[in-house]
Structure formats: structure tokens, C-alpha cells
N, C-alpha and C positions, 0 to 999 in steps of 0.2 A: 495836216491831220493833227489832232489835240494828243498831248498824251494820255497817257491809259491812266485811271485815277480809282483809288483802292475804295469804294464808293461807303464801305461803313467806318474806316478811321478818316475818310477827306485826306488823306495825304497823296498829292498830287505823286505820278511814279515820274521822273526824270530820268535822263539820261545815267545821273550820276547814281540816283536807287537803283538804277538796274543793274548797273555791272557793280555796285555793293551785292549784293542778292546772290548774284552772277559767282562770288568771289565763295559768299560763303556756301554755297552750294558745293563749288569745287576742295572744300575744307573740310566739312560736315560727310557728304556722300561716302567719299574710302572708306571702307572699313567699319561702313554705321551696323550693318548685319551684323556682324563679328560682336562689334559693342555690346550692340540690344542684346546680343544671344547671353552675353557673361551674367545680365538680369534675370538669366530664366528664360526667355523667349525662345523661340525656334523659328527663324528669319533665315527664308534661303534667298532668296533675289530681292530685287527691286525694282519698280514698277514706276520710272519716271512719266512728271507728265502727265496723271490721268486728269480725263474734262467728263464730269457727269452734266449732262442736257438731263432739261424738263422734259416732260414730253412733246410739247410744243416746241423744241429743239434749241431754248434759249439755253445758256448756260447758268447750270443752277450755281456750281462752284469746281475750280481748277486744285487738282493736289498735285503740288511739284516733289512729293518724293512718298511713295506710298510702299513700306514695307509687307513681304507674302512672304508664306511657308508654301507653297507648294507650284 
């Protein structure tokens, strides 16, 4: 199986981007609500993970970390 390739920079995703990725996620994520909110925002959860499909049920585009108020 080919790796997974980021298809509008062409930057092939390797084992070695992944768990990069992987790393700053687990860095980034604590505490990101709390931060954004000191901007002014009003962030209560997080919403890891969402996949929006076309309607033809390709995927249009993946958000690995998607901030909500409610």
C-alpha cells in the first residue's frame, strides 16, 4: 500500500511526518480552548478529526482539530 501523499504541496506523508504531526498534536491540543479564549473567543470543546464528504461521498477535506462553543 502507497503512502498517503498531501496531494496539493506533493509532500509525500512517511512514516517519519506522521508521528511528527502525531507529536505536535499531542503539544498544541492541552490547553488550545483555554488559549484561544484569552483572544476573546469563547471555545468550550473540541471536535477532533472531522471528515467533510462531497456528496458523492469522496472526501472533500479532513480537519484534525476543529474548535466549538457549544
Amino acid at each position: 500500500m502507497p503512502a498517503p501523499t498531501n496531494k496539493q504541496q506533493k509532500i509525500p506523508m512517511d512514516r517519519n511526518n506522521v508521528q511528527l504531526l502525531d507529536v505536535v498534536e499531542l503539544i498544541l491540543v492541552p490547553g488550545i480552548c483555554e488559549k484561544m479564549n484569552t483572544y476573546g473567543h469563547d471555545f468550550t470543546k473540541i471536535g477532533p478529526n472531522k471528515i467533510i464528504d462531497r456528496e458523492n461521498r469522496r472526501t472533500l477535506t479532513e480537519i484534525d482539530l476543529m474548535l466549538e462553543n457549544g
